[in-house]
C-alpha positions as CSV (number, residue, x, y, z in Angstrom):
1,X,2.6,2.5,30.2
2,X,0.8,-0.3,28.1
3,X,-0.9,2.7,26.1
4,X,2.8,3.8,24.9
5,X,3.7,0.1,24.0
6,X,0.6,-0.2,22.1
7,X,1.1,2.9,20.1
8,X,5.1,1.8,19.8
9,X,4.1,-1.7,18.5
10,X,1.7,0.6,16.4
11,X,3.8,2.3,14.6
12,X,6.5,-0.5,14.3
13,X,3.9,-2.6,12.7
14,X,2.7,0.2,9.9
15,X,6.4,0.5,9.0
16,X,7.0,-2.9,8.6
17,X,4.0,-3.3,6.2
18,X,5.1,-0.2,4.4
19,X,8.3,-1.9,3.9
20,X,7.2,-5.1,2.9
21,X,5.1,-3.5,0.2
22,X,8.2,-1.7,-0.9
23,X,10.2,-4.8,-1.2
24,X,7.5,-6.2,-3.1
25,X,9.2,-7.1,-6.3
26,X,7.5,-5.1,-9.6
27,X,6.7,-8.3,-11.5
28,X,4.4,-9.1,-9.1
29,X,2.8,-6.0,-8.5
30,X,2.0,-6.1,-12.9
31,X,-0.1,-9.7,-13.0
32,X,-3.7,-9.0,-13.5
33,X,-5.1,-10.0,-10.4
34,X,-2.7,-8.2,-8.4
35,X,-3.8,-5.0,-10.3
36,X,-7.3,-6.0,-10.0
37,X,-7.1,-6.6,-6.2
38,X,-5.3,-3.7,-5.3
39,X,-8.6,-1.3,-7.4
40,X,-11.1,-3.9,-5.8
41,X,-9.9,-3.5,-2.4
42,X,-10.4,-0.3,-0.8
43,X,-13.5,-0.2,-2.4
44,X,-14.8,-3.8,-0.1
45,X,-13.2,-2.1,2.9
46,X,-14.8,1.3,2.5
47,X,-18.3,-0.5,2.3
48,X,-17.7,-3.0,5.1
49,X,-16.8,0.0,7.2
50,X,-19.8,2.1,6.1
51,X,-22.4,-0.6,6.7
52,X,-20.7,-1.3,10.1
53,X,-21.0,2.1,11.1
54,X,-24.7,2.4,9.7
55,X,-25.7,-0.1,10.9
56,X,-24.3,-2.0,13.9
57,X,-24.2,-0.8,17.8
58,X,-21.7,-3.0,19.4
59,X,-23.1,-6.5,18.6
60,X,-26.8,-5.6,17.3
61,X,-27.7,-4.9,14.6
62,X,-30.1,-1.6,14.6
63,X,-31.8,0.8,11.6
64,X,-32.1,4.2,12.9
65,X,-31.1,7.8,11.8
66,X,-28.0,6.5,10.3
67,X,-29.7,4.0,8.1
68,X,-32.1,7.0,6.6
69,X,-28.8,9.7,5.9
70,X,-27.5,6.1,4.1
71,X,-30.6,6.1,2.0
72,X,-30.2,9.6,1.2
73,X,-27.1,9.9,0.0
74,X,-27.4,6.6,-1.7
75,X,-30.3,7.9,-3.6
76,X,-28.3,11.8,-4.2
77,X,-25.6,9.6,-5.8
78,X,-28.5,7.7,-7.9
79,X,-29.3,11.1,-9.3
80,X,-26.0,12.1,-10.1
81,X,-25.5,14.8,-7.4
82,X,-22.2,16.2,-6.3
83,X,-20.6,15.0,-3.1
84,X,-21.1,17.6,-1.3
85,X,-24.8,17.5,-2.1
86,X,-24.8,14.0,-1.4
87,X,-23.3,14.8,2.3
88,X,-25.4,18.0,3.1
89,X,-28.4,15.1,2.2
90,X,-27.2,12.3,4.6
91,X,-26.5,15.2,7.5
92,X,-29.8,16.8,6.7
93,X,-32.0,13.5,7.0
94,X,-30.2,12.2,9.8
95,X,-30.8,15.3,11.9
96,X,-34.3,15.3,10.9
97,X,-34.8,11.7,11.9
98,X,-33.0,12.7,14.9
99,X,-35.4,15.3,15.2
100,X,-38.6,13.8,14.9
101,X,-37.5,10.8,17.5
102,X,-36.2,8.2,15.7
């Protein structure tokens, strides 16, 4: 039963935010840092969450395969490859780190 209630207070909380950006008034959303928030943003978050992922296991911190397909793709998008290059590189050097041991 507590599962159900945490998915209903789930999905009562996304609408609420939803709706509280819609009732955001417009001359807010136009100031400058507003604007430059809102692009900054989801850019902070998605690298938070990427390092987190790479690189934490529970509480420690730890450099294994994950950290190498990091370096990969982070040196694919150096050189200007396309994503899906840059994601067959991270899957390819994880698995051969994975491989070899590591």
């Amino acid at each position: 039963m507590s599962l159900w209630l945490a998915i209903g207070l789930t999905v009562v909380g996304c609408y609420a935010v939803k709706l509280v950006g819609l009732l955001v008034p417009a001359g807010v959303l136009e100031r400058p840092l507003v604007r430059r928030l809102a692009a900054l943003l989801p850019v902070a978050l998605l690298a938070a969450l990427t390092a987190q992922q790479a690189f934490a296991d529970g509480r420690a911190l730890v450099l294994d395969a994950r950290a190498a397909g990091l370096v990969a793709a982070a040196v694919a998008l150096l050189l200007r490859a396309p994503f899906l290059l840059v994601v067959a590189a991270a899957v390819l050097v994880t698995a051969g780190v994975r491989a070899l041991g590591g």
